[in-house]
N, C-alpha and C positions, 0 to 999 in steps of 0.2 A: 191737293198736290198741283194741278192744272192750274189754278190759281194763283202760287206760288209762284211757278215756272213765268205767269204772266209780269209779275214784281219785275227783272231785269230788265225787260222790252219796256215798261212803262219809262220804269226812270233814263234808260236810253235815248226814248224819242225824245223828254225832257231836255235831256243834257245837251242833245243836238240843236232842240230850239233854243237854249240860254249854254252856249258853253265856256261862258266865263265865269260858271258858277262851282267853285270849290263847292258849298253845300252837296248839289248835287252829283258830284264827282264824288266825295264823299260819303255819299248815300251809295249810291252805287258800286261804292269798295267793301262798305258793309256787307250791300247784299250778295256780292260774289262772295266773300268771304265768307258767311254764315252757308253759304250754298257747295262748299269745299272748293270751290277757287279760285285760291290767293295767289296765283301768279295775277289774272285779270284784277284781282281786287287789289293789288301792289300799283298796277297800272293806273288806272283810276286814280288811286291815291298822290302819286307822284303827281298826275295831276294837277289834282287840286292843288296840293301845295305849291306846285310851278304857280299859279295862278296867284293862289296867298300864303307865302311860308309861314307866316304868324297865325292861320287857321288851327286853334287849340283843337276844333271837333279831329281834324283833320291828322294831326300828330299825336292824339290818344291814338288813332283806329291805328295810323302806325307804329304805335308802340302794343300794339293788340296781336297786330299780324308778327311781328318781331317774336313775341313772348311765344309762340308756337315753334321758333325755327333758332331764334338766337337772341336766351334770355337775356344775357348781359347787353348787348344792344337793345335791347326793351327797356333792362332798368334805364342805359343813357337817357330814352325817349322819355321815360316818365321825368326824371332827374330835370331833362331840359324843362319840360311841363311845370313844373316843381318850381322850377327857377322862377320865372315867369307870372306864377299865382300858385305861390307856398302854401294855400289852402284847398287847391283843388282836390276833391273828397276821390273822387276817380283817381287819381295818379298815385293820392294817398295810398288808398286800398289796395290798387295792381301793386304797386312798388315791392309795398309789406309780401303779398303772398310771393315775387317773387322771391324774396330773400326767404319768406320762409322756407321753400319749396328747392335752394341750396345746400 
């Protein structure tokens, strides 16, 4: 667990030394995310994407945090994902569950 807790401090001091990096703005939206919080993990993410709106890593995780709060906004994200690279196996799969999941 201690361990864990260390994961956000890490990629923080990161992002500070490179902060014009979507990746790691993106990493770090995950990891508050995965850690229950997605208001901080929203932040990050907005981020990134200010940074590069074409960031696919970056507009999955936002269509990730959406699908918890406002699915139909999730399917748009994947949809737009979709748009962009009709084969992506990840937008595929979220899309489908959440339609099945209506």
């Amino acid at each position: 667990v201690i361990a864990l807790l260390a994961v956000p401090k890490a990629f923080e001091i990161a992002a500070m030394a490179d902060p014009q990096s979507p990746y790691l703005q993106t990493t770090l939206s995950k990891v508050y995310f995965d850690l229950g919080q997605p208001e901080r993990a929203l932040e990050h993410l907005k981020h990134a994407l200010a940074l590069d709106p074409g960031y696919s890593d970056a507009q999955f995780q936002l269509a990730r945090i959406y699908a918890t709060t406002d699915p139909a906004r999730a399917a748009q994200s994947y949809e737009s994902i979709l748009a962009a690279n009709p084969q992506d196996p990840g937008a595929l799969f979220q899309l489908a569950l959440l339609r099945v999941r209506q």
